[in-house]
C-alpha positions in Angstrom: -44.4 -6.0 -25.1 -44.7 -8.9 -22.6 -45.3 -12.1 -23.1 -47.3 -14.6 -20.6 -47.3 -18.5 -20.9 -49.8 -20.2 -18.5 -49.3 -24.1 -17.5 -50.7 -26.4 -15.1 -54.2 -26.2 -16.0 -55.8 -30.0 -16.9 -58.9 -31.7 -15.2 -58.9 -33.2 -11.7 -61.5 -34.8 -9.1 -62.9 -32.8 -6.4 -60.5 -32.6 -3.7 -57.5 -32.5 -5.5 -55.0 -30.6 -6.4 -53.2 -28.3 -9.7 -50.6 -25.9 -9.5 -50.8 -23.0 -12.2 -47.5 -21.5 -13.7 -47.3 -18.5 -15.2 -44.3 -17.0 -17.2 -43.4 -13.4 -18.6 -40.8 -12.7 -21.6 -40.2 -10.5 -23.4 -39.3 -6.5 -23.0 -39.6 -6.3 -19.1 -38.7 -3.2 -17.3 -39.8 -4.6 -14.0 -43.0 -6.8 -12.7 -45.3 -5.2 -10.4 -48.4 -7.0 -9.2 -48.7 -11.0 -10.9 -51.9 -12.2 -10.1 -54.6 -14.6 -11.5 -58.4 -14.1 -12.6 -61.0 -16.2 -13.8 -63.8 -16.8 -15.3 -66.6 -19.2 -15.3 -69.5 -20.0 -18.6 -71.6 -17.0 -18.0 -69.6 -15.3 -15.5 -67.6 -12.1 -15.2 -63.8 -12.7 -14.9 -63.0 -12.2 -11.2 -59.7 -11.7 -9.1 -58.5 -15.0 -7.2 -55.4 -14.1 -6.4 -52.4 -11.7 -6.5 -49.0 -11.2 -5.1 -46.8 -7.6 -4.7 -44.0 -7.1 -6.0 -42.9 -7.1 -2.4 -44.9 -10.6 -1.6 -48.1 -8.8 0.1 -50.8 -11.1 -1.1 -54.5 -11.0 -1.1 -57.4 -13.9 -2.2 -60.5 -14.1 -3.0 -62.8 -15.1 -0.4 -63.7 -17.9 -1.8 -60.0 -19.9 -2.1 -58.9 -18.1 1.2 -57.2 -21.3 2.8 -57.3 -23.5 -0.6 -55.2 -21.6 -2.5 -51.7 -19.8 -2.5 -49.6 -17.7 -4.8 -45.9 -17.3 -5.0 -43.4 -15.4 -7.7 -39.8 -16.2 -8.4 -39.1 -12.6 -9.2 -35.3 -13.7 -10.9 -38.0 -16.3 -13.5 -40.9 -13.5 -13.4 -42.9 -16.3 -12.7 -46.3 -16.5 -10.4 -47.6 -19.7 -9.5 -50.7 -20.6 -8.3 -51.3 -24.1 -6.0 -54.7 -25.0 -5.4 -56.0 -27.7 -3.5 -59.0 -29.2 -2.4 -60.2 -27.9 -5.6 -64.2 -27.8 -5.9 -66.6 -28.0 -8.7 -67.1 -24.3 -8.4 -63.6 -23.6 -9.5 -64.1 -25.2 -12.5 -63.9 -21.6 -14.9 -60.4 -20.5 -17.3 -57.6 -18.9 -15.1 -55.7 -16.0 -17.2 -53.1 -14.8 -15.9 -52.2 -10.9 -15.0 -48.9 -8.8 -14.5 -48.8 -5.2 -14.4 -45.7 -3.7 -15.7 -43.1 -0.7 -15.6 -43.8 2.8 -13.9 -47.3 2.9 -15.5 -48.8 -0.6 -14.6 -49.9 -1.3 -17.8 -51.8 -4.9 -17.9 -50.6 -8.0 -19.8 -53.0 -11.3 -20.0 -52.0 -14.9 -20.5 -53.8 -17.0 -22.7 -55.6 -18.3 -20.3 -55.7 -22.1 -19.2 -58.6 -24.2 -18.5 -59.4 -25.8 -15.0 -61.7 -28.8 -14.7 -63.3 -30.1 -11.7 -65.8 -32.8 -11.7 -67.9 -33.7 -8.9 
């Protein structure tokens, strides 16, 4: 089993800033994919972000330029900084990693992200 413990989330005016943190424990073989989701009142969850083992990263349209991820593969941590933050990304970020040789899925806890206009 893994383990994931998300940080950073908190409220914040718009145009500003949060970085998300995001750490796995527990019995890791190796960390594929780390990426971060989220998901809105009334919303389906929805991909904003995820990193390759390798570093290949991808966004989701709608953060493209706001946001970046990064991982510190010897912490198997993923981070997520966001700026110039918008009411519309107010929703709770979860985060994902796929593990070991069959990518099997582990979700944070999810942490809440406030932005008020």
């Amino acid at each position: 089993q893994v383990q994931l413990v998300e940080s950073g989330g908190g409220l914040v005016q718009t145009g500003g800033s949060l970085r998300l943190s995001c750490a796995a424990s527990g019995s890791i073989f190796s960390i594929n994919a780390m990426g971060w989701y989220r998901q809105a009142p009334g919303k389906q969850r929805e991909l904003v972000a995820r990193i390759s083992s390798g570093g290949r990263t991808n966004y989701a349209d709608s953060v493209k330029g706001r946001f970046t991820i990064s991982r510190d593969n010897n912490k198997n941590t993923v981070y997520l900084q966001m700026n110039s933050l918008k009411p519309d990304d107010t929703a709770v970020y979860y985060c994902n990693v796929k593990e070991g040789v069959w990518a099997v899925d582990y979700w944070g806890q999810g942490t809440q992200v406030t932005v008020s206009s």
